[in-house]
C-alpha angles and dihedrals in degrees: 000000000000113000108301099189089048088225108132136145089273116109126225119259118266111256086198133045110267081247093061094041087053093050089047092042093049087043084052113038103017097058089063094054082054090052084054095049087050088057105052091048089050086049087053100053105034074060094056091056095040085061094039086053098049093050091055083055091055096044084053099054096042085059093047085061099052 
């Protein structure tokens, strides 16, 4: 009996060139490794002033107490 559900190791035929299906797959895909990237930089930055921040509240109250 060949194969009644079609479905095979074959894969389909490409409908667009392999250069177009790697340019869609990196605009797809790849954009969101850089968001990620973003992220991590903006986490890292909004912590830097959390701690510079929390050392200025410190300095503030050390000088309260004097």
């Amino acid at each position: 009996m060949a194969n009644p559900g079609g479905k095979g190791s074959t894969p389909r035929p490409l409908s667009v060139s392999q250069e177009q299906y790697n340019e869609r797959w990196e605009a797809i895909f790849m954009s969101k490794k850089d968001e990620k990237i973003d992220m991590s930089e903006k986490r890292a930055e909004n912590l830097s002033e959390i701690v510079q921040d929390r050392a200025e509240i410190h300095r503030i109250f050390e000088d309260e107490e004097e």
